[in-house]
GUBA-805722 format. One line per 10 residues: their letters; for each residue x, y, z of C-alpha. Coordinates in Angstrom, 3 decimals, m for minus. Layout:
<sites>
a> X Y Z | ...
</sites>
This chain:
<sites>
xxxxxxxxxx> 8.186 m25.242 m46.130 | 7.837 m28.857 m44.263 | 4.900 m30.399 m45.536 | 2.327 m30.937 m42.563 | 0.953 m34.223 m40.937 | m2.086 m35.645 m41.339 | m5.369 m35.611 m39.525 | m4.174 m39.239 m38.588 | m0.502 m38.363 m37.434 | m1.681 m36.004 m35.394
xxxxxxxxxx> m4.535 m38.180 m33.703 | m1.502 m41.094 m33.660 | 0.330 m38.282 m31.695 | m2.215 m37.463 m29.597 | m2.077 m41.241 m28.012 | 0.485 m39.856 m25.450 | m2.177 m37.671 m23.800 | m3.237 m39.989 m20.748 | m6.570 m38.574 m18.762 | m4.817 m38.274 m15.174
xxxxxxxxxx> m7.948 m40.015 m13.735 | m9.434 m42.722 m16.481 | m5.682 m43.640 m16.806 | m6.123 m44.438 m20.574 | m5.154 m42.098 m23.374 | m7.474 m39.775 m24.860 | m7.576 m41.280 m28.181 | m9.019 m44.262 m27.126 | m11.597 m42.825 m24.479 | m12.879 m41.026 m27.972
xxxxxxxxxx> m12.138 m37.601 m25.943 | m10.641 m36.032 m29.317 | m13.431 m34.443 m30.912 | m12.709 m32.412 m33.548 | m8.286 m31.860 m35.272 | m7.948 m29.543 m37.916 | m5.101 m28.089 m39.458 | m3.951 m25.089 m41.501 | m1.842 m24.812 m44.364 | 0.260 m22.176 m42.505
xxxxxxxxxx> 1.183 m25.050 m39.770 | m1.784 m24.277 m37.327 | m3.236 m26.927 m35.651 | m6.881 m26.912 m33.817 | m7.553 m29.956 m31.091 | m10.647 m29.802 m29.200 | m10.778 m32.386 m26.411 | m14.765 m33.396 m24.821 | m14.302 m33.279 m21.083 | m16.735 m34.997 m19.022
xxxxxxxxxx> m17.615 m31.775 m17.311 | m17.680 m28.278 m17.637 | m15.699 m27.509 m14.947 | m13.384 m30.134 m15.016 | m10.235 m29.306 m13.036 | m7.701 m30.941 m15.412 | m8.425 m29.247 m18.258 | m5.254 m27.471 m17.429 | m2.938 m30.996 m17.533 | m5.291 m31.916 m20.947
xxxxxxxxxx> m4.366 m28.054 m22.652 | m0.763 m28.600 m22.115 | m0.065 m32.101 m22.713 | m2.250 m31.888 m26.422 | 0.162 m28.525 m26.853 | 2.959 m30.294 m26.429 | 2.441 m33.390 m28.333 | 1.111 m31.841 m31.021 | 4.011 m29.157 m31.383 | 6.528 m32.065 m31.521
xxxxxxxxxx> 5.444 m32.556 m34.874 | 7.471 m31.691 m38.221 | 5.841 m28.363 m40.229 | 3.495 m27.627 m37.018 | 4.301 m24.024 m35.445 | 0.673 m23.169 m33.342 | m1.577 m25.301 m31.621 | m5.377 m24.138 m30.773 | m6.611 m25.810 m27.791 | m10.199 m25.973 m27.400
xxxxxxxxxx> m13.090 m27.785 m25.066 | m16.510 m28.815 m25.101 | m17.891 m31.204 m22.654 | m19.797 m34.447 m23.236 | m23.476 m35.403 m23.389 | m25.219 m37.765 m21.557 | m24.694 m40.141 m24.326 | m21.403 m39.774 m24.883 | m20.906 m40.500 m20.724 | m23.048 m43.483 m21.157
xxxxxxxxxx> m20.640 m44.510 m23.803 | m17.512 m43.976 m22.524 | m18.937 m45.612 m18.750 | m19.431 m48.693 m21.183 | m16.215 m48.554 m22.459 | m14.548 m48.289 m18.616 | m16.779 m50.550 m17.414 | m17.932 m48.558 m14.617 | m21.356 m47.390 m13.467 | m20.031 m43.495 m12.705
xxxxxxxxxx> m17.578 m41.030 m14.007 | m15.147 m39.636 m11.637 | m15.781 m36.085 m11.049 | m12.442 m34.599 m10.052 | m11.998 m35.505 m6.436 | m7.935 m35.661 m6.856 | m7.533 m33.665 m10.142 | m6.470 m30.508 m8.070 | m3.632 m33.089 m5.716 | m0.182 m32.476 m7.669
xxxxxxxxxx> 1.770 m34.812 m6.366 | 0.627 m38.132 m4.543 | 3.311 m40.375 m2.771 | 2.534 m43.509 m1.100 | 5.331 m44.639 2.314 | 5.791 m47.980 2.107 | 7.997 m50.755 3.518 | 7.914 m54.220 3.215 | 8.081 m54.876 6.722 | 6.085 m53.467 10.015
xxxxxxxxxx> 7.695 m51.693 13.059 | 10.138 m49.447 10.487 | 8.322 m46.562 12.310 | 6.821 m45.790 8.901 | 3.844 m43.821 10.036 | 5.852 m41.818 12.542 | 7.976 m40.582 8.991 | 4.520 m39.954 7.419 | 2.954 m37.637 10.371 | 6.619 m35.781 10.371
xxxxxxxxxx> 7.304 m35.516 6.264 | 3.579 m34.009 6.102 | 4.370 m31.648 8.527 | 7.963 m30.643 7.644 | 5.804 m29.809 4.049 | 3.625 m27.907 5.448 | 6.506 m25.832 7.201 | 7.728 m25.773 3.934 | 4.964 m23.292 2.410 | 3.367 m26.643 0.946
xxxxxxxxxx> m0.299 m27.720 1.289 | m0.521 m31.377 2.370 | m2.841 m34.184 2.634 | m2.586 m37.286 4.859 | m4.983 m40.479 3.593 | m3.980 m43.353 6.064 | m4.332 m46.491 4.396 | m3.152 m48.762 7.440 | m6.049 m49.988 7.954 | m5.451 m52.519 10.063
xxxxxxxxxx> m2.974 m50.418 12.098 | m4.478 m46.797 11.322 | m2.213 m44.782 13.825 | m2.188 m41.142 12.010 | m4.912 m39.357 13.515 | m3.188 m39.976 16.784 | 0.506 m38.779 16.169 | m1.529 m35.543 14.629 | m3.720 m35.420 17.507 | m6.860 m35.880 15.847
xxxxxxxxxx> m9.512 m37.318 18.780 | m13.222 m38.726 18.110 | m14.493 m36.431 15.886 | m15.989 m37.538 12.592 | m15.606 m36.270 9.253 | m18.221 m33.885 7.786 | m20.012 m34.446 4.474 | m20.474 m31.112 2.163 | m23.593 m29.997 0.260 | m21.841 m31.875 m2.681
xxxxxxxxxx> m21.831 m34.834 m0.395 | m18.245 m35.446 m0.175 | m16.537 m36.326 2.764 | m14.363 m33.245 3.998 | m11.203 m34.588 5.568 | m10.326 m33.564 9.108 | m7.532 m30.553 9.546 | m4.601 m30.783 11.805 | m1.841 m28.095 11.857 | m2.739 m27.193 8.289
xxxxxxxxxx> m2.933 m30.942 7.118 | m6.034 m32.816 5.981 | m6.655 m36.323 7.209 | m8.433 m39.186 6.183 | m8.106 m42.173 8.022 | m10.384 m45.882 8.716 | m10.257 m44.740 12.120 | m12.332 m41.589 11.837 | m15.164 m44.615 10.932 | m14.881 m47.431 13.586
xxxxxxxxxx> m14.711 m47.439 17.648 | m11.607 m46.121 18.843 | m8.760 m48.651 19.119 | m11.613 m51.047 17.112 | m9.912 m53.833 15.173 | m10.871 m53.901 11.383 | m11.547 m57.391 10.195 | m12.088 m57.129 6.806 | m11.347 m58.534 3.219 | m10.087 m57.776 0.170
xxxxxxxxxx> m13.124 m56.761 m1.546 | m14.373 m54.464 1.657 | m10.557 m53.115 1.438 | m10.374 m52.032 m2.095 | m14.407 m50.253 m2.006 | m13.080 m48.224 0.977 | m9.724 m47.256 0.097 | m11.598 m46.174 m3.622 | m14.035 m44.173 m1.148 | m11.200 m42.563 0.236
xxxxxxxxxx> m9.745 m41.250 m3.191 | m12.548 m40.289 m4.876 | m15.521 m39.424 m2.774 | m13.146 m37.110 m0.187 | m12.596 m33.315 m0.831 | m9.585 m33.088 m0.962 | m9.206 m29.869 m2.634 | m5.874 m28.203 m3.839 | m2.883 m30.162 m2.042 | 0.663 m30.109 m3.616
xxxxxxxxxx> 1.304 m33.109 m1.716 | m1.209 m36.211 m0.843 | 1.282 m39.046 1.401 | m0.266 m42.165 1.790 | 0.305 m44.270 4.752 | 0.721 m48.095 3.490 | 0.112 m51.253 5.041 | 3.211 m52.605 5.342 | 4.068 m55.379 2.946 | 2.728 m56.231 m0.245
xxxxxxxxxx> m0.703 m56.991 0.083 | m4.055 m55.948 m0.934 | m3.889 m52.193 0.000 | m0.718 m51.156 m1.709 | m2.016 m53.080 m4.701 | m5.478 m51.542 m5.325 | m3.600 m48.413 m4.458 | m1.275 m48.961 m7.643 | m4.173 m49.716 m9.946 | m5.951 m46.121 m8.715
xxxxxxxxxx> m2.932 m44.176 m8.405 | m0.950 m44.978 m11.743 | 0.603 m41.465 m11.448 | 1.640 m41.760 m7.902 | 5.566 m42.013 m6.588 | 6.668 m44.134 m3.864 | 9.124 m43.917 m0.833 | 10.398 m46.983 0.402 | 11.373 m46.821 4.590 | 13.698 m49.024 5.581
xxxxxxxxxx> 15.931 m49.569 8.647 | 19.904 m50.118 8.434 | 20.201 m53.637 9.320 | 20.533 m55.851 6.045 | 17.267 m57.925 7.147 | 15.052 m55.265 7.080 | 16.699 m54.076 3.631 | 16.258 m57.438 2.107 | 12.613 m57.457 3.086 | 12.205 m53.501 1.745
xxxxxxxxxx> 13.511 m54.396 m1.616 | 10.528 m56.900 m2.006 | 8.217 m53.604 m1.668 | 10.414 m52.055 m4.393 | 9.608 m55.068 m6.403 | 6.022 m54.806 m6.249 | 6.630 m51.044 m7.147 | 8.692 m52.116 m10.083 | 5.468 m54.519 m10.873 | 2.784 m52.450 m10.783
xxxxxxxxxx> 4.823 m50.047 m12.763 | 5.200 m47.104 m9.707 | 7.921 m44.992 m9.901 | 10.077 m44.970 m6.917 | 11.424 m41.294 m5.642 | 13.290 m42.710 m2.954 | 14.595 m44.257 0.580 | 14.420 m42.891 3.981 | 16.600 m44.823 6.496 | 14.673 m44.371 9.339
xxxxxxxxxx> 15.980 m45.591 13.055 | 19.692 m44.813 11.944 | 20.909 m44.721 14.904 | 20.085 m43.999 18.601 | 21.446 m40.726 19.410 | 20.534 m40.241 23.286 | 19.220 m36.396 24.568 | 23.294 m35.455 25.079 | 24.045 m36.238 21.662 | 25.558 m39.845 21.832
xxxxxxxxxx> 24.827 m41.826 18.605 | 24.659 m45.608 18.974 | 24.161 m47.815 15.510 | 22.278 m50.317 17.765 | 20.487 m51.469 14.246 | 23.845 m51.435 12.262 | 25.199 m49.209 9.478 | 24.654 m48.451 5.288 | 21.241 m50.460 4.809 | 19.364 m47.869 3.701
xxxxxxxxxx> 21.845 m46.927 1.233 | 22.791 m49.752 m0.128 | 19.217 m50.366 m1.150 | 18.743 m46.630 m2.803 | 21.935 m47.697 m4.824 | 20.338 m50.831 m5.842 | 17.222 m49.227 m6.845 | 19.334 m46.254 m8.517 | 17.384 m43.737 m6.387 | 18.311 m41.059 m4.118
xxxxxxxxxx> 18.968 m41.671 0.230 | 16.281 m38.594 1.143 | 17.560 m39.471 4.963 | 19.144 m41.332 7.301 | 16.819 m40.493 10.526 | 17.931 m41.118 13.919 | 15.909 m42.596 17.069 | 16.060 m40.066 19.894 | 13.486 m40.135 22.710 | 11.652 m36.940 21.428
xxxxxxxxxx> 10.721 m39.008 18.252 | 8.988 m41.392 20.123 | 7.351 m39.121 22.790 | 5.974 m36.715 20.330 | 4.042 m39.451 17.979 | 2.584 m40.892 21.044 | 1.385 m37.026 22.281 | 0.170 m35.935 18.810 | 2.143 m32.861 18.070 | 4.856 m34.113 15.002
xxxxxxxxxx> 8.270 m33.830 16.098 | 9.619 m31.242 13.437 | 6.680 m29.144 15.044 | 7.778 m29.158 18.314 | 11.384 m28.988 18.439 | 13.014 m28.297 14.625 | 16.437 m28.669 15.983 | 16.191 m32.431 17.200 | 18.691 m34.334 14.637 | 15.877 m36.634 13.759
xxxxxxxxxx> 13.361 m33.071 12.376 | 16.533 m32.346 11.189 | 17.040 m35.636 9.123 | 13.183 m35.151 8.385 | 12.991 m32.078 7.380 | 15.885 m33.095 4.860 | 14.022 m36.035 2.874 | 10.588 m33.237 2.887 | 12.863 m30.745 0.782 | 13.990 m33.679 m1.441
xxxxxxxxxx> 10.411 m35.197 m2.204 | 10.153 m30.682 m2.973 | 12.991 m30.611 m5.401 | 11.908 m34.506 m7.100 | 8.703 m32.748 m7.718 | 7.173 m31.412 m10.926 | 6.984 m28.183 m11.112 | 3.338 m27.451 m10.367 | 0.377 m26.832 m13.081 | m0.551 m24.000 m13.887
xxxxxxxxxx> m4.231 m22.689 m12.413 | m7.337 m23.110 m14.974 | m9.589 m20.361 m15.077 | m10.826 m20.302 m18.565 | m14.601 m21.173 m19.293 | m15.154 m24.555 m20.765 | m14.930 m23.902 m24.616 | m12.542 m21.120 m24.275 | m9.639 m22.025 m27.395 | m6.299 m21.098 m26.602
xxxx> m3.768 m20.051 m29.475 | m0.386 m21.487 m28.191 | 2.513 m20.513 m30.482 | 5.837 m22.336 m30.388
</sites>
């Protein structure tokens, strides 16, 4: 029989497991409490969460399986869980370097994808308010946070008035429903059509506000509407959202693809991984079916073969795009056979099948060990 690793192999091992939310590995948060193993190739992990109901224990039970398993001579792997004391959280808040712990607020979000472009006027807010609703038609549970904040213009295409958000008993912010989707947006907080003047620092505290103090609940998809260009925003958004994809919108007209690819860069920089490219505006096609390339032909693909992604959709401009966003009911909503829904519709069922597949619910009490054979 294969001899089996060490205490210290499998702890080395264990240095793959990232903690979806501190964005470091477990090892070195000290979250790896106890590893023994068994002459008969068991192996027993039990991982300190920060609390006892910790939605990601699920992500932490499968990700110590599976690294853990990929070791020669190991053929079980016991997962168990005990959560830390107020010690230990002081500790580990010293280590981060922050004064409080995140509690969850996005653990139960499987898939978060920032729209981005490196230009305004690409209509990239208009593709947000559609792809969230072409998901939901889709079966899929959707969040919208809209992180324009100098142009916040979602709660209008999903006709969200004046109302403000309410704050639960756990004093988080509960996002604002329309058609099914939750919304968060600057403009829920300010006058209405109120310009926000702010800077960086003001910027990154709110957007940070937005991710972790908002109940967001269970989503499969969160879609982020970016600033365009590379600023501020879509930058503290990479540091918070290392696990996040992005879609790049671009029109066809070779400027506005030059001037996309510098959003892929600072992707590429900030080490996001990029899903895809809608072409959006690809074409005017007028209400008898007429199609007119009045902003050229191929940009949007040329760049998704640069980047060695896939096209999710060439959209069109007809009239009911445009009258639709400005009367707050999303086009693929109101009429799902107009050949830009269509095109939408199309990139919402790509961003389904790019997905992971999602994790599997968590019901166990915390401390509950798990025998998982291979």
């Amino acid at each position: 029989m294969t001899g089996m690793p060490t205490i210290e192999e499998i702890r080395r091992a264990l240095e793959v497991v990232i903690d979806p939310e501190l964005h470091r590995s477990i090892v070195e948060l000290d979250m790896v409490r106890t590893i023994e193993a068994s002459a008969d190739g068991t192996v027993a992990v039990t991982v300190t969460l920060t609390t006892a109901g910790c939605p990601i224990r699920g992500h932490f039970q499968t990700s110590v399986r599976d690294a853990v398993m990929a070791l020669e001579g190991v053929r079980a792997v016991n997962v168990g869980f005990d959560v830390m004391d107020d010690a230990q959280k002081a500790a580990l808040r010293q280590t981060l370097g922050r004064a409080e712990l995140p509690d969850g607020a996005l653990a139960l979000v499987e898939n978060v994808v920032c729209i981005g472009s490196g230009k305004g006027g690409v209509g990239k807010s208009t593709l947000t308010a559609n792809l969230a609703a072409a998901l939901a038609a889709e079966g899929r549970s959707v969040g919208v946070l809209d992180a324009d904040v100098w142009g916040y213009s979602i709660p209008r295409m999903l006709g969200l008035g004046a109302e403000r958000p309410a704050v639960s008993a756990e004093r988080k912010i509960l996002p604002l429903v329309a058609g099914g989707i939750s919304v968060m947006s600057i403009g829920f907080f300010v006058e209405e059509d109120a310009a926000v003047v702010w800077r960086g620092p003001m910027l990154h505290k709110a957007l940070k506000q937005f991710l972790d103090d908002v109940d967001w609940g269970h989503l499969d998809f969160l879609l982020i509407d970016l600033p365009p260009g590379t600023g501020d925003v879509s930058m503290t958004l990479a540091q918070l959202l290392p696990q996040a994809t992005f879609v790049i919108v671009t029109t066809p007209q070779p400027a506005a693809q030059r001037v996309a690819r510098r959003a892929a860069e600072m992707a590429h920089k900030v080490s996001l991984e990029i899903a895809g490219v809608i072409e959006n505006m690809a074409g005017f096609v007028t209400p008898d079916g007429e199609r007119y390339a009045i902003f050229g032909e191929g940009g949007g693909q040329e760049l998704a073969d640069e980047l060695d992604v896939p096209l999710l959709a060439k959209v069109p401009l007809t009239m009911a795009l445009r009258e639709q966003s400005d009367a707050g009911v999303p086009l693929v909503v109101h009429d799902s056979d107009d050949p830009a829904a269509q095109a939408i519709r199309h990139a919402a069922r790509g961003l389904i099948a790019l997905a992971p597949p999602p994790r599997a619910p968590e019901r166990e009490p915390a401390g509950f060990v798990l025998p998982m054979a291979g």
